[in-house]
C-alpha positions in Angstrom: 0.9 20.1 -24.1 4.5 18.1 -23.8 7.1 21.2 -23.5 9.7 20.9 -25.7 13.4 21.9 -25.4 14.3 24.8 -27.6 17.6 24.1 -29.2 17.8 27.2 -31.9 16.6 29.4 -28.9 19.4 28.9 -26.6 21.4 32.1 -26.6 24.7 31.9 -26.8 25.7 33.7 -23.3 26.4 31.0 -20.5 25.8 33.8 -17.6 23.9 36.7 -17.6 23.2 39.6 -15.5 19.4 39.3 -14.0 17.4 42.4 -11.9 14.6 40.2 -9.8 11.5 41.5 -10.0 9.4 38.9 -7.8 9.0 35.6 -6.4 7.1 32.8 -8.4 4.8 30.4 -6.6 7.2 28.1 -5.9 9.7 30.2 -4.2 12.1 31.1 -7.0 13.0 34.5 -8.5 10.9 35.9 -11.6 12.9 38.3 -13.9 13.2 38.9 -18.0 15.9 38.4 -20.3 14.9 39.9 -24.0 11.2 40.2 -22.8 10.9 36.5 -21.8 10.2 35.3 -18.3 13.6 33.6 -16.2 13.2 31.6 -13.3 16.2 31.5 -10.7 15.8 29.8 -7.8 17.6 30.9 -4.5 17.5 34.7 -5.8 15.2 37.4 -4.1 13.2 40.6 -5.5 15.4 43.8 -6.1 18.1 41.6 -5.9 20.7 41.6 -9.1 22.5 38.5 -9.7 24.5 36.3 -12.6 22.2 33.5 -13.6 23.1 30.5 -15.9 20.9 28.9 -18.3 19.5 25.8 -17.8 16.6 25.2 -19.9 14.8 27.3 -22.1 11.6 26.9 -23.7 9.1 29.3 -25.9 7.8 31.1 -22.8 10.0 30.8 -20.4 13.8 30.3 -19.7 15.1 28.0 -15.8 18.2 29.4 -14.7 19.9 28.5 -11.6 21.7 30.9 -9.6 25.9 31.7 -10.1 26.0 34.7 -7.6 24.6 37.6 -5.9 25.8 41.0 -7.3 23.5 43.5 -5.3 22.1 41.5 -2.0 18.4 42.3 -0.9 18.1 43.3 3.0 15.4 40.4 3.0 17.9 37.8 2.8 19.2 35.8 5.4 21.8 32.8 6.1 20.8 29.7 4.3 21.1 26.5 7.2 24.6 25.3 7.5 25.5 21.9 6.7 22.3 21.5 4.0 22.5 21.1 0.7 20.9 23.9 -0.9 19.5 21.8 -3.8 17.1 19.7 -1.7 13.3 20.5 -1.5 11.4 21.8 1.2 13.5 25.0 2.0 12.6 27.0 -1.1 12.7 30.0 1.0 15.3 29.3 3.7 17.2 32.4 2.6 14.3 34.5 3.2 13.5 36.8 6.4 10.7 35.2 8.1 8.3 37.7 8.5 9.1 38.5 4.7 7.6 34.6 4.2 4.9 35.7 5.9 4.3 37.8 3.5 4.8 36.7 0.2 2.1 33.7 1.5 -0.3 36.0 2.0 0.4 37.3 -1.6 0.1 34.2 -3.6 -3.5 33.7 -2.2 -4.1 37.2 -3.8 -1.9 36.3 -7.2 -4.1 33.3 -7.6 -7.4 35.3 -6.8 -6.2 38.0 -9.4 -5.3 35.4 -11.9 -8.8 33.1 -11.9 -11.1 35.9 -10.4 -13.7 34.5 -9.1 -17.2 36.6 -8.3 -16.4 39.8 -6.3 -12.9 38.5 -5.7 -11.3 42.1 -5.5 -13.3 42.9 -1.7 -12.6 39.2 -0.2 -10.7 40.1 3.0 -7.3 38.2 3.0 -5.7 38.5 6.8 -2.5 38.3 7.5 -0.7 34.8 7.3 -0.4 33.8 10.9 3.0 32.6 11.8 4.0 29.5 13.2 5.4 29.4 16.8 8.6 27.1 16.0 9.8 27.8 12.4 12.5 25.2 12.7 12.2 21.6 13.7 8.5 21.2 13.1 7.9 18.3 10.7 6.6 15.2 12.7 6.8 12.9 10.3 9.9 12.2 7.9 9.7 10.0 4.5 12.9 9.5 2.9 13.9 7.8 0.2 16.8 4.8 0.0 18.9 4.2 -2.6 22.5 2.0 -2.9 24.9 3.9 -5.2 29.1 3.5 -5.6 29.5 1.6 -3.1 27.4 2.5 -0.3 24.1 3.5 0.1 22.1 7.3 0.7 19.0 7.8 2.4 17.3 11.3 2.2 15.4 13.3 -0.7 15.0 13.5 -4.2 16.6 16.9 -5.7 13.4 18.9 -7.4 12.5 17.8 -10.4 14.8 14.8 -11.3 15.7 11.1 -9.6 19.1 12.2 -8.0 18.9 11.6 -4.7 20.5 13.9 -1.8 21.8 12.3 0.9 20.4 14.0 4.4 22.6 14.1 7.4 21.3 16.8 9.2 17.5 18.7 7.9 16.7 21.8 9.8 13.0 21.7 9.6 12.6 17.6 10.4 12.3 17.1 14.7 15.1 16.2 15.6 14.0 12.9 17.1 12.2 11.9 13.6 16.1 12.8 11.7 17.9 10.9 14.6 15.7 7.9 13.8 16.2 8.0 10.0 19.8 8.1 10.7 19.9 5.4 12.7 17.6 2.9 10.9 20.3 3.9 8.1 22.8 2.5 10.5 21.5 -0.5 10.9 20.3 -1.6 7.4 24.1 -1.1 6.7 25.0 -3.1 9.7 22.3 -5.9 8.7 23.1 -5.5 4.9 19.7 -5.3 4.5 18.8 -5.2 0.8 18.1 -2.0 -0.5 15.5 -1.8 -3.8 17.4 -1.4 -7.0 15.4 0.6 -9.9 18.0 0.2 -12.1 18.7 -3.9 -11.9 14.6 -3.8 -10.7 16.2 -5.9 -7.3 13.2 -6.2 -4.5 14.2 -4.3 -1.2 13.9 -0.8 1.1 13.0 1.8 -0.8 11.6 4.0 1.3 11.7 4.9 5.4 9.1 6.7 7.2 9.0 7.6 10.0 6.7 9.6 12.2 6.5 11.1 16.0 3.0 11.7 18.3 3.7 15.4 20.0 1.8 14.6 22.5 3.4 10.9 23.4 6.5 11.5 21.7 5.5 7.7 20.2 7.6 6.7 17.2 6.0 4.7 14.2 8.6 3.3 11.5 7.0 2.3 8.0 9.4 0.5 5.7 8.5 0.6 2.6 9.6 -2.1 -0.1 9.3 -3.5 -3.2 8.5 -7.1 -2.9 7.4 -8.8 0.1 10.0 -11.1 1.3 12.8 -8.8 2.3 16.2 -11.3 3.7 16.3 -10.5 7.6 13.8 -7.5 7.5 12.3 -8.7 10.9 15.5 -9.0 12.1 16.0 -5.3 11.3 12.4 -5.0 12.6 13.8 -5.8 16.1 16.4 -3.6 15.8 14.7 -1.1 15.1 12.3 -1.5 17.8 15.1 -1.2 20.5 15.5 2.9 19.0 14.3 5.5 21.8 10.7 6.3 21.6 9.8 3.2 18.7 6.7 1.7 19.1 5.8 -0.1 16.0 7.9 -0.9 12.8 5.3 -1.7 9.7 6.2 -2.9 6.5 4.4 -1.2 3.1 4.5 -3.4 -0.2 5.2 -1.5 -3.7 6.0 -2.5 -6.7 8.0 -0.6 -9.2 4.9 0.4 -11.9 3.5 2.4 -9.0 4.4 5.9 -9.2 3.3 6.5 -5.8 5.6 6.3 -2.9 3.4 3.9 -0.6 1.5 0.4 -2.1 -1.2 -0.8 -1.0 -0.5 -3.4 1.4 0.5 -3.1 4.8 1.8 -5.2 7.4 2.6 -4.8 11.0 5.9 -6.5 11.9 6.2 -5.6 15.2 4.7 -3.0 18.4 1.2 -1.1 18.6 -0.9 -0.9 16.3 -1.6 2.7 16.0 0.0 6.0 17.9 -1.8 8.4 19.7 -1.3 12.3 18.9 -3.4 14.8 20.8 -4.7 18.2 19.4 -7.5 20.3 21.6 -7.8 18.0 24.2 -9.1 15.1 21.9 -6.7 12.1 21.0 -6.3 10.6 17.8 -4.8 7.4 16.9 -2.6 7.0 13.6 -2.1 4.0 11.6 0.9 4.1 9.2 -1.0 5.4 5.6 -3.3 7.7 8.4 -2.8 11.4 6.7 -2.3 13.7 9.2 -0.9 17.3 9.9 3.1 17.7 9.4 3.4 20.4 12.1 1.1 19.1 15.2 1.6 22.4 16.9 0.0 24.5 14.0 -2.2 22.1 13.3 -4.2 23.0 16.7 -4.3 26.6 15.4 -5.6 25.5 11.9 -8.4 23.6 13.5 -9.6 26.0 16.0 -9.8 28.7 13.5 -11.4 26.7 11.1 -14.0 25.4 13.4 -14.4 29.1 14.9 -15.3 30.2 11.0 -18.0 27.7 11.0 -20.1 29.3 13.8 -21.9 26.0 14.3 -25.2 25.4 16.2 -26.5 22.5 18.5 -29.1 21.5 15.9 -27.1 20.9 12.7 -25.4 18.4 11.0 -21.9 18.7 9.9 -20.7 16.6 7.3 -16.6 16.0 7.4 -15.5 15.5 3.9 -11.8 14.4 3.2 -12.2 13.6 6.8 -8.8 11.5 7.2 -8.7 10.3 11.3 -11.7 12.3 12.2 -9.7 14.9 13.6 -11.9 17.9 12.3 -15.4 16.3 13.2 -14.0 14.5 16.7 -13.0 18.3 17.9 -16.6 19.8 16.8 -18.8 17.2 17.8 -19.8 18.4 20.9 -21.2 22.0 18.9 -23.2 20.1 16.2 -26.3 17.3 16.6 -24.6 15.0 14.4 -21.2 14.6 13.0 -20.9 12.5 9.2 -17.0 11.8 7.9 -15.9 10.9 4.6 -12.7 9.6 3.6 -11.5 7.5 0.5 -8.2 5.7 2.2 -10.0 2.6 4.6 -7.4 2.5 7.1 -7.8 6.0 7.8 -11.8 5.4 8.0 -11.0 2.7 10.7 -8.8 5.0 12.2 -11.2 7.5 13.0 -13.9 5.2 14.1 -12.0 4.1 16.4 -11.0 7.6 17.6 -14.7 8.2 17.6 -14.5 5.7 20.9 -11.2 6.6 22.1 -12.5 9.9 22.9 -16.2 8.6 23.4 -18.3 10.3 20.8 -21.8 9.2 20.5 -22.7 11.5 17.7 -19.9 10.7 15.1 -20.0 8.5 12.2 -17.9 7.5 9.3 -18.0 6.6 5.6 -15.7 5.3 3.1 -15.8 6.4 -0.2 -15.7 9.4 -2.3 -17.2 12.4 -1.3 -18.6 13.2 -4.7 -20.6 9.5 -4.3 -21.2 9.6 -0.6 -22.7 13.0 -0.5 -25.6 12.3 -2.7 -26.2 8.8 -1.4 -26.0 10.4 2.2 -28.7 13.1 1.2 -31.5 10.9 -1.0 -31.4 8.8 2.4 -33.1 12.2 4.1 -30.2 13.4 6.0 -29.9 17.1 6.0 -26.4 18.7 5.3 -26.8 21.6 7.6 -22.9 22.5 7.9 -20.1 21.0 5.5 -16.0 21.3 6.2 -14.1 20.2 3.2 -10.1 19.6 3.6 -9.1 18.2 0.4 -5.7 17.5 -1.4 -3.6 19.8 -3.6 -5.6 19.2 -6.7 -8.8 20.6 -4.6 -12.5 20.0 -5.4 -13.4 17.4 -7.8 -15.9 18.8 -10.2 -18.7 16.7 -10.0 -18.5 17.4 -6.1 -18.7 21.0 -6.5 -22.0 20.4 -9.0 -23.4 18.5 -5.8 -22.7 21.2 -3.4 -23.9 23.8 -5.2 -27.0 21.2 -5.2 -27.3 20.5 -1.5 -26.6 24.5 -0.4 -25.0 23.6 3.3 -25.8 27.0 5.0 -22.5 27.1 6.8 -19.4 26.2 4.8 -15.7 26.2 5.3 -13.1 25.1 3.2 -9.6 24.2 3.9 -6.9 24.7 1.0 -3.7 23.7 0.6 -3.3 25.3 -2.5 -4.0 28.7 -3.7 -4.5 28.0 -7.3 -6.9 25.3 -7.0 -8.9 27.0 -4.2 -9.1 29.8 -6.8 -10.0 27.6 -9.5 -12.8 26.6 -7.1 -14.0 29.6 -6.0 -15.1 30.4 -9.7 -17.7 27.6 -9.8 -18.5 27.4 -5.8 -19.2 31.6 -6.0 -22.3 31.1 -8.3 -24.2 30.5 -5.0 -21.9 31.4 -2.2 -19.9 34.6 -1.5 -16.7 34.4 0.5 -16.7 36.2 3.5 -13.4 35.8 5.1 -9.5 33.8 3.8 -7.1 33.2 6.7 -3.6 32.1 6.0 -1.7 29.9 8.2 1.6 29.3 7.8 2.1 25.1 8.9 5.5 24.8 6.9 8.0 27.8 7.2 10.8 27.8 5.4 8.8 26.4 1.9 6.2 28.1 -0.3 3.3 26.2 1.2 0.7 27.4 3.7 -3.1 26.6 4.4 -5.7 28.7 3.7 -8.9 28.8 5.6 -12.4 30.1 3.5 -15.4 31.1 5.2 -18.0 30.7 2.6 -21.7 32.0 3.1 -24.3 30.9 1.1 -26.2 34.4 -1.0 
């Protein structure tokens, strides 16, 4: 249902004086004004503050934050230097172990709210915390735009198409930031055309760029709209002379996408692919390759993930969501046979060829959707022993789950990056199986976001 913006309903108060109760999903403070629910972001539980209305709608009222009249203990100094408005430090101004924390307790908010079968015994550990809480994002993709007169490269404020220009960002490496800034540098120096949504003029719109750990290999992705850009090899080079750059790619968009990357990608100069290492297994990562945003964790995601799937020398694991192999490369050596599937092809060629890089005989890979694959995979008579499932934000696909609870792998683990639609999940997925263990861990301090780990055993 389209919300709508209550005009009548908009009281007539331009600050009020807010107790918060709680923190919503996304980080911001929950309290009530005349028994309807306020969001301020920035504020903290027990914490009374002025808010100012934003927006309010019939069941809810967005505020945004004027001051802090009573201060929690919990609260700590937001990084200097950052705009508070931008996204991905929702809960910079919260004590870490506090983040810790309140992770732990969405998992059990979105348990309590969907309740799946027996959810009130599941055992929900601890989040465990991430060794480096600053400086931890590999890979940086920020947005380019030309306005008065020069031009701004960073993010997006939440929620609208006003972009905040990024100096400094305390949780990007600081070799991925340096790199931004100085590809910035030179498209300025280069007057490099920049994309223009407004006068819908072909250029940059976008600059990733991403960092191997282990190799400390750069991998630039400039992503336009059209394909002829004026002097974009020439930048290319440039670019390619920046410490640690190995490859500059160009990614063609157009502007009725609403995605950020199109469809077609080029290389216009260096390697092919860079190599990132987790466990002792090396992975090469082609540009639209999805991959872990905090390498160090990642290696403590997948080791407890493939310690929750107890597996046996006989089975067959099937990878699903498998990206660049990385989850059935580091178990093959436990299982008989090791089956990927993965819908992007360039991440399917990645991980076959990480299947020789790190000379696996037992490893194969499919491209396709799971929901199709699956079946397909177990009419032909192969048995589906073990199953890991790491999908996106918007979880299981519903025809998927009516396969698994079909097939009936004994051992199951599932990988979630979102607590709601895991729990959404669970409902269906605990007709057959009962959840035996939920680890948190936290791969993005600082934010609202952590990955949860879900042993499942079949009843």
């Amino acid at each position: 249902m389209k919300k709508t913006f209550n005009k009548k309903a908009q009281p007539k108060e331009k600050n009020v004086i807010i107790t918060i109760k709680r923190l919503g999903i996304n980080g911001e403070g929950i309290g009530y004004y005349r028994k309807k629910i306020i969001f301020v972001p920035g504020a903290l539980p027990d914490e009374v503050v002025v808010a100012k209305f934003v927006k309010e709608y019939p069941q809810y009222i967005q505020a945004e934050l004027v001051r802090i009249k009573e201060k929690s203990p919990d609260r700590v100094d937001f990084p200097a230097d950052v705009n508070s408005e931008i996204g991905g430090l929702e809960l910079a101004h919260l004590a870490y172990d506090k983040q810790l924390e309140f992770k732990r307790q969405n998992v059990l908010e979105a348990l309590k709210k969907y309740h799946p079968r027996g959810y009130a015994k599941y055992k929900v550990k601890p989040t465990i915390p991430a060794p480096d809480q600053w400086h931890y994002r590999n890979k940086a993709q920020y947005q380019l735009e030309f306005n008065h007169g020069h031009s701004q490269l960073g993010l997006f404020a939440p929620n609208s198409h006003r972009l905040i220009d990024l100096p400094s960002m305390p949780t990007q490496s600081k070799a991925t930031q340096k790199t931004e800034r100085d590809i910035k540098k030179l498209i300025d120096q280069l007057q490099i055309p920049i994309a223009n949504y407004r006068k819908h003029l072909d250029g940059i719109k976008t600059v990733v760029v991403r960092q191997s750990e282990a190799t400390k290999e750069i991998q630039v992705t400039l992503i336009t709209i059209g394909h002829k850009i004026k002097d974009l090899l020439k930048l290319a080079d440039r670019i390619m002379k920046l410490d640690h750059v190995v490859s500059v790619y160009q990614n063609e968009t157009d502007w009725r996408n609403p995605q950020v990357w199109g469809n077609k990608t080029e290389k216009l100069l260096g390697k092919n692919q860079i190599t990132e290492e987790i466990l002792g297994r090396k992975f090469a990562l082609s540009p639209r390759a999805f991959f872990q945003l905090n390498p160090v964790q990642t290696a403590t995601l997948y080791s407890e993930a493939l310690k929750m799937l107890d597996l046996t020398p006989d089975q067959t694991l099937i990878d699903a969501y498998s990206g660049v192999g990385t989850l059935g490369i580091l178990a093959a050596d436990q299982v008989k046979q090791v089956v990927g599937i993965e819908t992007i092809p360039e991440a399917v060629l990645d991980a076959k060829h990480n299947v020789k890089l790190n000379h696996i005989k037992n490893a194969d890979y499919f491209q396709g959707s799971v929901e199709k694959i699956l079946p397909q995979l177990q009419r032909s008579g192969l048995p589906v022993d073990a199953l890991i499932v790491d999908p996106p934000r918007t979880g299981l696909a519903k025809s998927l789950i009516k396969t698994l609870l079909q097939v009936k792998p004994q051992t199951f683990v599932y990988i979630s990056c979102n607590p709601s639609t895991l729990a959404q999940d669970l409902v269906l997925l605990s007709e057959a199986y009962d959840v035996r263990v939920i680890k948190n861990i936290d791969m993005l301090p600082q934010t609202p976001r952590c990955e949860c780990i879900v042993k499942l055993v079949l009843r």
